[in-house]
LUMDRENDREN-214625 format. One record per residue (C-alpha): x, y, z; residue in one letter. Coordinates in steps of 0.02 Angstrom, whole numbers, padded with zeros to 5 digits, always signed. Layout:
% residues N
XYZA;...
//
This chain:
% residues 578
-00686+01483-01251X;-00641+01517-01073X;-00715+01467-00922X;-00689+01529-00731X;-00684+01386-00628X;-00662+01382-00413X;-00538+01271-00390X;-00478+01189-00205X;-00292+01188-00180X;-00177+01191-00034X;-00189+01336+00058X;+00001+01358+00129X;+00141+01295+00027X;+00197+01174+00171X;+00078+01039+00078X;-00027+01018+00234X;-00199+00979+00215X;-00281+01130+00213X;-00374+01221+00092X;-00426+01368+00009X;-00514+01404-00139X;-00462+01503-00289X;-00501+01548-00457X;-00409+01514-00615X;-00464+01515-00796X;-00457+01376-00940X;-00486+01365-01103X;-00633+01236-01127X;-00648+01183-01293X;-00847+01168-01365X;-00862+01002-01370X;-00728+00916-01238X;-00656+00998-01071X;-00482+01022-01047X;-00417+01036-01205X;-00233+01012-01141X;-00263+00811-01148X;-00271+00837-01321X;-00100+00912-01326X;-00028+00775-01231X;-00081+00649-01317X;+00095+00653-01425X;+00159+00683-01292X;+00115+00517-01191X;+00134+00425-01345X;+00330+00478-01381X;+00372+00430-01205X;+00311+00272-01206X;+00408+00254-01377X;+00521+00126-01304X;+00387-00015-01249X;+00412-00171-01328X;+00291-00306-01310X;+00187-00469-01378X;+00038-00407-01471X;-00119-00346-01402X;-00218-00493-01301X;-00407-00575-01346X;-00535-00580-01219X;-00539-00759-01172X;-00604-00876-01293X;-00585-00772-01441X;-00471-00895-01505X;-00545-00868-01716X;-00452-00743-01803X;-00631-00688-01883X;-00685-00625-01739X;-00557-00516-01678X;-00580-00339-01668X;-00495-00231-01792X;-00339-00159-01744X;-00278-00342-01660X;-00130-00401-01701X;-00084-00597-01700X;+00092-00578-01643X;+00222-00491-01580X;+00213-00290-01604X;+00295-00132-01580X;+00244-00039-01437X;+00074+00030-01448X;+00019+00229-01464X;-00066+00290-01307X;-00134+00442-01234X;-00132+00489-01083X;-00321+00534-00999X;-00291+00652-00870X;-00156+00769-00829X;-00108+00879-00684X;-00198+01039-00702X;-00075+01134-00576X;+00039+01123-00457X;+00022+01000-00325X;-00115+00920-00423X;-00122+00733-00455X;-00159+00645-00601X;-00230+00470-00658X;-00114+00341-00695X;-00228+00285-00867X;-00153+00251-01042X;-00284+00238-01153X;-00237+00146-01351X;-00271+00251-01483X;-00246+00128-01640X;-00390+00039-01572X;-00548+00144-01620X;-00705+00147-01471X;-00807+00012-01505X;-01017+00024-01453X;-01095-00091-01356X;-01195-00120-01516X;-01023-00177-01621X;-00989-00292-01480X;-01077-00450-01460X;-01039-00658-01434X;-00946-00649-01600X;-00847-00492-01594X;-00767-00478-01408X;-00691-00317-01350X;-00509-00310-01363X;-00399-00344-01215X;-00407-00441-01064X;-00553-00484-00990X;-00601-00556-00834X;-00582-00734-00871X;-00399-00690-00940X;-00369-00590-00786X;-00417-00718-00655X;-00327-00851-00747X;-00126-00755-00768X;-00158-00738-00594X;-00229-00923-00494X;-00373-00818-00442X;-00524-00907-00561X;-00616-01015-00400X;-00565-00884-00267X;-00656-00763-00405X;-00809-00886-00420X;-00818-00890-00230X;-00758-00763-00124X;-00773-00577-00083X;-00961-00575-00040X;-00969-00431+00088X;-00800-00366+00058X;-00816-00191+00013X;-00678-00107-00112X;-00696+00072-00134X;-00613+00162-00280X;-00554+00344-00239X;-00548+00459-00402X;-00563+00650-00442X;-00728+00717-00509X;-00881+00633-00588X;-00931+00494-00689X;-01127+00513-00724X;-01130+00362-00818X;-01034+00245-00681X;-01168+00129-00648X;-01230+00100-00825X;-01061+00081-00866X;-01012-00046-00754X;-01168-00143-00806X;-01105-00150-00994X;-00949-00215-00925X;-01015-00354-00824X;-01161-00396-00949X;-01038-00429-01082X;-00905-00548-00985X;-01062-00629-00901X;-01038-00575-00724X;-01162-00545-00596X;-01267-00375-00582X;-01190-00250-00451X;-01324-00116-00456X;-01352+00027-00330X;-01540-00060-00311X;-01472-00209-00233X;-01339-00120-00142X;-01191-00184-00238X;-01135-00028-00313X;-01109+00158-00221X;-01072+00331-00279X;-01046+00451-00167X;-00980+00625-00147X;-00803+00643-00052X;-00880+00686+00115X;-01014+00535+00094X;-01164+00626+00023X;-01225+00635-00136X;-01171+00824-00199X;-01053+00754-00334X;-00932+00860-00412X;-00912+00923-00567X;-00883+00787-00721X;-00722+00760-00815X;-00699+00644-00961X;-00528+00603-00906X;-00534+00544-00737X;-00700+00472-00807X;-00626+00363-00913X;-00518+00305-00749X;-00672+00277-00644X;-00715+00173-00768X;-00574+00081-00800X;-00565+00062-00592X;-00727-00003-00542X;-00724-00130-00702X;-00543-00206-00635X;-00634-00222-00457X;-00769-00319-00534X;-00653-00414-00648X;-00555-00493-00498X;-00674-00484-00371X;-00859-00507-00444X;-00940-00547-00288X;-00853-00380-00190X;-00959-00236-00185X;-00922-00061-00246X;-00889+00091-00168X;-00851+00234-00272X;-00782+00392-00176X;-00796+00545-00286X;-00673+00664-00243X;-00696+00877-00280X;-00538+00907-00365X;-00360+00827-00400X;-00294+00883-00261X;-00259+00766-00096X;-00349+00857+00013X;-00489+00814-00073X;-00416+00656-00124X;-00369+00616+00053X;-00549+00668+00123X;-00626+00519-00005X;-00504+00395+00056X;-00538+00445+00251X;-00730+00430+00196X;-00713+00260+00091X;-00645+00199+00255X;-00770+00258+00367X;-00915+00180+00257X;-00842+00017+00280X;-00736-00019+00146X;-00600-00151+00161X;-00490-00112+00032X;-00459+00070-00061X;-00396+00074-00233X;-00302+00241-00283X;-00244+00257-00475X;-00166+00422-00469X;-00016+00519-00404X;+00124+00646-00424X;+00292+00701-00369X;+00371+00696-00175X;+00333+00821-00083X;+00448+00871+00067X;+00303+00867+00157X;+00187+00720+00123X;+00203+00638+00296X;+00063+00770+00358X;-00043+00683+00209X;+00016+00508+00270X;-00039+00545+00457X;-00212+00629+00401X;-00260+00523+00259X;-00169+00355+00249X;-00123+00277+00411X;-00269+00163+00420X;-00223+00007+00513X;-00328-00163+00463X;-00373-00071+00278X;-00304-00116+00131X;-00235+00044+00038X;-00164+00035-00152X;-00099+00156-00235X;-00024+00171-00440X;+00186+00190-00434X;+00137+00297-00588X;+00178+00269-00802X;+00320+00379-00834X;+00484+00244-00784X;+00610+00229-00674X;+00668+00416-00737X;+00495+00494-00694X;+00517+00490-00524X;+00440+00393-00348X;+00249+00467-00354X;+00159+00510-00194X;+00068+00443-00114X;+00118+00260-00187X;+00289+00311-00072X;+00186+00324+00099X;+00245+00150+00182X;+00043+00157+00243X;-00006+00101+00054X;+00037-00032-00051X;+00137+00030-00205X;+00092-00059-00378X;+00214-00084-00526X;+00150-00118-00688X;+00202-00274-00781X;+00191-00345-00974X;+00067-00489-00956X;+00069-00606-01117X;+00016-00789-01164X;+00148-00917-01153X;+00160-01120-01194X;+00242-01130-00996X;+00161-01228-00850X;+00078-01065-00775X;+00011-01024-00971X;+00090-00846-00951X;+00241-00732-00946X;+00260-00571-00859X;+00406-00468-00889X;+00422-00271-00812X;+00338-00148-00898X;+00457-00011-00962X;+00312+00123-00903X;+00289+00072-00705X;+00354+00192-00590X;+00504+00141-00459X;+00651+00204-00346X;+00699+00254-00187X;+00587+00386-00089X;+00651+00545-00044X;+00566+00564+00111X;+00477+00425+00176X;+00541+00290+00308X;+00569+00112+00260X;+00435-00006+00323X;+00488-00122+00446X;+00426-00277+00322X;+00549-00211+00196X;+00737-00265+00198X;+00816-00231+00014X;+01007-00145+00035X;+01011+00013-00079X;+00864+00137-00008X;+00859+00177+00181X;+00704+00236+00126X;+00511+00154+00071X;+00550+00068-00096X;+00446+00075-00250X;+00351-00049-00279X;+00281-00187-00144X;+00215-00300-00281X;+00135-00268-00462X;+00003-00324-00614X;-00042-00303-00785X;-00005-00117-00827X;+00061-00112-01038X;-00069-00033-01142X;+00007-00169-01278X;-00060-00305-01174X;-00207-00210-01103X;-00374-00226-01031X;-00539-00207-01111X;-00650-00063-01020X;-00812+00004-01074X;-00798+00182-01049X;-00923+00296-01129X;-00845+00451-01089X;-00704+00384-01202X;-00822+00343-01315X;-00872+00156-01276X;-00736-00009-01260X;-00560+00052-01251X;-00417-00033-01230X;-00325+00024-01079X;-00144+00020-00994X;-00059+00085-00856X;-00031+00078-00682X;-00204+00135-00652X;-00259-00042-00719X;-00127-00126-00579X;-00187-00022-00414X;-00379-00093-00422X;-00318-00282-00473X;-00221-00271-00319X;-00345-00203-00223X;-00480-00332-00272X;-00346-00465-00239X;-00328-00429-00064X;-00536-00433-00044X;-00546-00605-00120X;-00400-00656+00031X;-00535-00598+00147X;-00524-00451+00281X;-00347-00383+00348X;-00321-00414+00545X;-00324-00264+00645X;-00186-00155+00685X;-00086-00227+00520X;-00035-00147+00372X;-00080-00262+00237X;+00065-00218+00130X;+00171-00319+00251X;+00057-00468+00215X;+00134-00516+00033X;+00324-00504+00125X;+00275-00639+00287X;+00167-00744+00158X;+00297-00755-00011X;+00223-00858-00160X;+00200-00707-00279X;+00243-00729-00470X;+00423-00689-00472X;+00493-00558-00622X;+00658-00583-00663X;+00678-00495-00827X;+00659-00330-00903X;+00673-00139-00848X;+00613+00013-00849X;+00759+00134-00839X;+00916+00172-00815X;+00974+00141-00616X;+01148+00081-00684X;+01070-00077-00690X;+01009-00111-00496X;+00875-00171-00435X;+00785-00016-00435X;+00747-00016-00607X;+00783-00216-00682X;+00678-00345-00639X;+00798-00461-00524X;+00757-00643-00440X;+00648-00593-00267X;+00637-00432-00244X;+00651-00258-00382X;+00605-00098-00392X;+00478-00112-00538X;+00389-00259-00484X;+00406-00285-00305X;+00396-00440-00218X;+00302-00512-00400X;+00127-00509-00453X;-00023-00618-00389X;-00017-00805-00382X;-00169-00850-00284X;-00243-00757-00133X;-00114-00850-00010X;+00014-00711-00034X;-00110-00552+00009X;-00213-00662+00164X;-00207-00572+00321X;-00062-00605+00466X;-00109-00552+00634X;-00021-00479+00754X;+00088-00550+00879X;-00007-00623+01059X;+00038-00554+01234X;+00199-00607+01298X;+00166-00711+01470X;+00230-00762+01646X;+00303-00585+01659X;+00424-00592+01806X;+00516-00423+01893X;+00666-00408+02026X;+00734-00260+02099X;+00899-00204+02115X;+00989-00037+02127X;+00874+00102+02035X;+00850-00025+01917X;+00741-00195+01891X;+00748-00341+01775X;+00608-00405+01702X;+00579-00588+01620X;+00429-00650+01525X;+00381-00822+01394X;+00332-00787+01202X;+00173-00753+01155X;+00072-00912+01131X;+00047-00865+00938X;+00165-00739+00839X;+00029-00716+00719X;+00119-00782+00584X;+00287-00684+00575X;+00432-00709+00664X;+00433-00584+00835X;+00583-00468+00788X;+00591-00398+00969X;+00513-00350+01124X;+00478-00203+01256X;+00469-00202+01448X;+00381-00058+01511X;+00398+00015+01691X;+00241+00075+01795X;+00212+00211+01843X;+00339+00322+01762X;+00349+00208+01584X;+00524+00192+01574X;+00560+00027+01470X;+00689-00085+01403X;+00692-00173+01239X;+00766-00319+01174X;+00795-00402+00987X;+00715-00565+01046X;+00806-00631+01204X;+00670-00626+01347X;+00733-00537+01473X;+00799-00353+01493X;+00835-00228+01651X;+00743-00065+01670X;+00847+00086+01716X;+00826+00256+01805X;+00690+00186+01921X;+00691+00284+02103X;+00700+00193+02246X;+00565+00159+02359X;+00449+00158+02243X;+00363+00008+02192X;+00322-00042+02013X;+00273-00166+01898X;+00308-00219+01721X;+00224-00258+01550X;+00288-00322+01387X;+00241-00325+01219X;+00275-00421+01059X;+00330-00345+00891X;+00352-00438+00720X;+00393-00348+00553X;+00189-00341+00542X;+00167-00244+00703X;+00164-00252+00881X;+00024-00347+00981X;-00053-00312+01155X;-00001-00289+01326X;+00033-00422+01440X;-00027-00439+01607X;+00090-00357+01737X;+00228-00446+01806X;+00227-00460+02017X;+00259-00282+02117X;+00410-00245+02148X;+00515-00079+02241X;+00696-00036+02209X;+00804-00022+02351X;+00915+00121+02415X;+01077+00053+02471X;+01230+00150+02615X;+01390+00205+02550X;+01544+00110+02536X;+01622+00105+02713X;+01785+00208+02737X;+01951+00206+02817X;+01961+00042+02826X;+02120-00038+02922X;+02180-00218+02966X;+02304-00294+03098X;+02363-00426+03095X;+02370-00580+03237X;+02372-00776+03257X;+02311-00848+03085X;+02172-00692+03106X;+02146-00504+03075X;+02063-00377+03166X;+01994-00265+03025X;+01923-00071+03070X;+01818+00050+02976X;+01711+00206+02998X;+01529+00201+02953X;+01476+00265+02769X;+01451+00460+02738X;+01279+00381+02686X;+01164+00251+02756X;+01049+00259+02596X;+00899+00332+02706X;+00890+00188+02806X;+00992+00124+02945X;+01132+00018+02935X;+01093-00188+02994X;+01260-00265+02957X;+01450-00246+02886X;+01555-00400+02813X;+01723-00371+02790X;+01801-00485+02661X;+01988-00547+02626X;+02072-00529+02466X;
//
C-alpha cells in the first residue's frame, strides 16, 4: 500500500542546514515499513561477497561445542551473508552503517539461557581483544555517552535490559537515571519508529554498555535521516552533558559539508565518533566520518589467536577509507598521499563473520551483527572509560600524541594500487588508522599547551621584537609553534618554535605591548601575560650632500640637514669613515 509521509530535507541544494518539509510517497508493505530493505538485502550480501574470515566467534566461555547456537561454525568460513538494515531513502539522506547475518536465525530471549549463549562477541570477549576488562570493571561512572540515530526505538530500554541481563552487567534503567531517550531537540516528542535504524539503536546502546558498563546512556532520537536533524541530536547530546557522541551512519561528500562541520561538529573537549561506512575502499570517504572535528572508525576482522595478546585483527574488506574531497587535514595528522583529512583515525571489530551479539527485537530478538556501526560506539565508550577530554582539544588528536594502539599490518579493502589508503601497512593506513584499542592509555586526554612566560618587547623602526620562555607544561605534545600578538592593532608574528620573532607594520609613536601563545598539534593554549610597554620610534632622513676635505691626518666632513627630521627635531649627526 502507499503511504504519504512529511519528510524534512534540506531546503536549498547548497547542503546548508536548513530545512523544509515535503511530501513524498512510499510503498509500505502490511507487515514491515520500507519494503526497499528487503530488496537490498541481495544486494548487501553480493557486495560483501569478497570477505574472508575465521568463523563466527562464541560469547565468552562457550567453549562446548553442545552449546553453540546453530548456525556456528568451528573454523574458518567463507564470508558470511548479510543484509543491510537501513538504506538512504533520498538524496542527501544518511544511512546506518549495520550489517545484520542472515544465516543466523533471531534467537528469543526464551532460546537463550546459561547453556545456549547468543552468538557473537560479547562483552567479556570485547573487553578482553581490547586490554579494557579492569578499566571496564572500574571506570566510566558519570561519563555520559550519547548515541545519535534516526527515528524511534520503542523498545530501547527493555532491550538494553535483555542485553545486560544476559552477559551479567549492571541495570542502566531510565528509573535510576542510567539510561535516556530523548527527542532530537531534548524533549520527549519522539519520532516516528523504523525497524531499521531500530535495529542500529540497538546494536549502539548495547556496544556502549559492552565497553563501558558503568557509563550512562544518552540516546538522541533524531526526526529523519537527514543531518539537519542528525546534526540538531548531536548539538543536543552535547548540551545535556554528554562526553562522548557515537554516530553509526553516513553518506557521500558533499561540496558543502563544512557548513555541517561548523554548525554541528566543532565541539571542542567532546568526544565525536563517527562510522567510515561498509561499502570499501571503492565506496567512497562518507560524511561526516571526513569532518577532521570527529573521529573516523575503520572496521577490522577480530578473531581468536594462540599469540601473546590471544587475538588477531586484520582489515576488514567492508570499512570505508580514502582521501577526503573537501575537508582540511588535521594538524595531528601527517601521512604523505592526501593533503586532505584521511579516513580512518583508528578502528574495531566491524566483520559481520566475526560479529557481535545484539538483542534487537525489532529484528526479531539476538542477531548477529557487523559493520562499522558496531566500531563507532566501541570507540566511543573507549574514550569514556579514559575519562573526560580537556577543554579546547579535539580528542581525535589524543590516540596520535599518546601511540600504543593495536597495530594492523595486513589485509585490504580495495584497490588504491596498493597504498596505504586501502592495505593495512605498519603505523599508520587508511582502513584502520592509527590501530585499534589497546588499553585506555591511547584515547586519555592531552591538554593543551600552558602560557608562554617572561614575555619581553623592544622597539625599533615601525617594528618591535618580542621574546618570551616555554610554557611551564606543553600539555603533553610537543609545541609545534608560537604567535606574538601586537596591542592595540593585533598585528602578530609567528614562529615554528624558536622564541623570539619581530612584529611589523607597527606606527610610530604609538605604544604597545605583546602576548604570545602556545600551539601543539592538539591545539593552542592561553594568552600570556603582556610583555613591558613599549612605542616605536620615528627616525630623520638620511643626511645629504655630504662632502669631505681633506687636512693633517684629519677631515673636515660637510652635509645638509635631512629633507626629514622624522617629526621630531634633530639632537646629533656622526659622520663615520670608510
Amino acid at each position: 500500500m502507499l503511504r504519504r509521509v512529511a519528510e524534512r530535507t534540506p531546503a536549498r541544494p547548497d547542503h546548508a542546514p536548513t530545512t523544509r518539509l515535503r511530501d513524498r510517497w512510499v510503498t509500505v508493505p502490511l507487515r514491515r515499513p520500507f519494503s526497499w530493505r528487503l530488496a537490498l538485502a541481495a544486494a548487501a550480501t553480493l557486495a560483501l561477497g569478497s570477505l574472508v574470515s575465521a568463523g563466527l566467534p562464541l560469547h565468552a566461555g562457550q567453549a562446548d561445542a553442545s552449546t553453540r547456537d546453530p548456525g556456528v561454525v568451528a573454523g574458518p568460513a567463507a564470508s558470511s551473508p548479510t543484509r543491510a538494515l537501513c538504506s538512504p531513502a533520498a538524496v542527501r539522506s544518511y544511512a546506518c552503517s549495520s550489517l545484520v547475518r542472515t544465516d543466523i536465525a533471531p534467537r528469543s530471549s526464551a532460546a537463550i539461557g546459561p547453556d545456549v549463549a547468543p552468538a557473537g562477541y560479547g562483552p567479556g570477549d570485547l573487553q578482553e581483544a581490547y586490554a579494557l576488562s579492569t578499566a571496564a570493571s572500574s571506570a566510566g561512572s558519570g561519563i555520559t555517552v550519547a548515541v545519535v540515530a534516526a527515528y524511534d526505538l520503542p523498545t530501547a530500554e527493555s532491550d538494553l535490559a535483555t542485553y545486560r541481563s544476559q552477559f551479567g552487567l549492571p541495570a542502566c534503567t531510565s528509573a535510576s537515571g542510567c539510561f535516556r531517550k530523548v527527542d532530537q531537540n531534548g524533549g520527549t516528542s519522539h519520532p516516528a519508529a523504523d525497524g531499521g535504524w531500530g535495529g542500529e539503536i540497538a546494536l549502539d546502546i548495547e556496544m556502549v554498555s559492552a565497553i563501558c558498563p558503568n557509563c550512562p546512556i544518552l540516546l538522541v532520537e533524531a526526526s529523519s535521516a537527514y543531518m539537519n536533524d542528525l546534526g540538531t541530536a548531536i548539538d543536543t547530546a552535547v548540551r545535556l552533558g554528554a562526553t562522548a557522541v557515537s554516530n553509526s551512519y553516513g553518506g557521500p561528500e558533499d561540496p558543502n559539508e563544512s557548513a555541517f562541520d561548523s554548525a554541528y561538529l566543532d565541539h571542542p573537549g567532546i568526544v565525536i565518533t563517527a562510522s567510515s561506512g561498509d561499502s570499501g575502499y571503492a565506496g567512497g570517504v562518507a560524511y561526516p566520518a571526513a569532518s577532521p572535528y570527529v573521529i573516523s572508525v575503520g572496521g577490522t576482522t577480530l578473531s581468536r589467536s594462540a599469540t601473546t595478546r590471544g587475538w588477531t585483527e586484520t582489515v576488514w574488506s567492508g570499512t570505508g577509507s580514502g582521501c577526503s574531497a573537501y575537508e582540511p587535514k588535521p594538524a595531528w595528522q601527517a601521512d604523505a598521499s592526501c593533503q586532505h583529512h584521511t579516513l580512518n583515525d583508528v578502528a574495531a571489530v566491524a566483520n559481520p563473520s566475526t560479529g557481535v551479539a545484539v538483542y534487537a527485537s525489532a529484528q526479531g530478538g539476538w542477531v548477529v551483527f557487523g559493520g562499522t556501526s558496531v566500531s563507532a560506539p566501541i570507540i566511543a565508550a573507549t574514550y569514556a572509560l579514559a575519562g573526560s577530554a580537556a577543554a579546547g582539544t579535539y580528542p581525535a588528536s589524543y590516540p596520535y600524541v599518546r601511540g600504543g594502539l593495536n597495530d594492523v599490518t595486513s589485509g585490504s579493502n580495495g584497490g588504491c594500487g596498493g597504498t596505504y589508503l586501502c592495505t593495512a601497512a605498519a603505523g599508520y593506513d587508511g582502513p584502520t588508522g592509527l590501530g585499534t584499542p589497546n588499553g585506555t592509555g591511547p584515547f586519555a586526554s592531552v591538554s593543551l599547551p600552558g602560557a608562554p612566560t617572561s614575555v619581553a618587547a623592544s622597539a625599533a623602526n615601525a617594528m618591535a621584537t618580542t621574546s618570551w620562555s616555554a610554557p611551564a607544561s606543553d600539555g603533553g605534545a610537543p609545541v609545534t609553534g608560537y604567535r606574538a600578538t601586537a596591542s592595540p592593532g593585533g598585528r602578530s608574528c609567528t614562529t615554528s618554535g624558536s622564541l623570539s620573532c619581530a612584529v611589523s607594520g607597527l606606527r610610530n609613536g604609538t605604544s604597545y605591548t605583546f602576548t604570545v601563545t602556545a600551539t601543539t598539534v592538539v591545539g593552542t593554549g592561553p594568552t600570556s601575560a603582556p610583555s613591558n610597554s613599549v612605542t616605536p620610534a620615528t627616525v630623520p632622513g638620511a643626511p645629504t650632500g655630504v662632502t669631505a676635505t681633506a687636512g693633517d691626518a684629519k677631515a673636515v666632513v660637510a652635509w645638509s640637514t635631512p629633507a626629514s627630521d622624522g617629526g621630531s627635531p634633530i639632537t646629533a649627526y656622526t659622520a663615520t669613515a670608510s
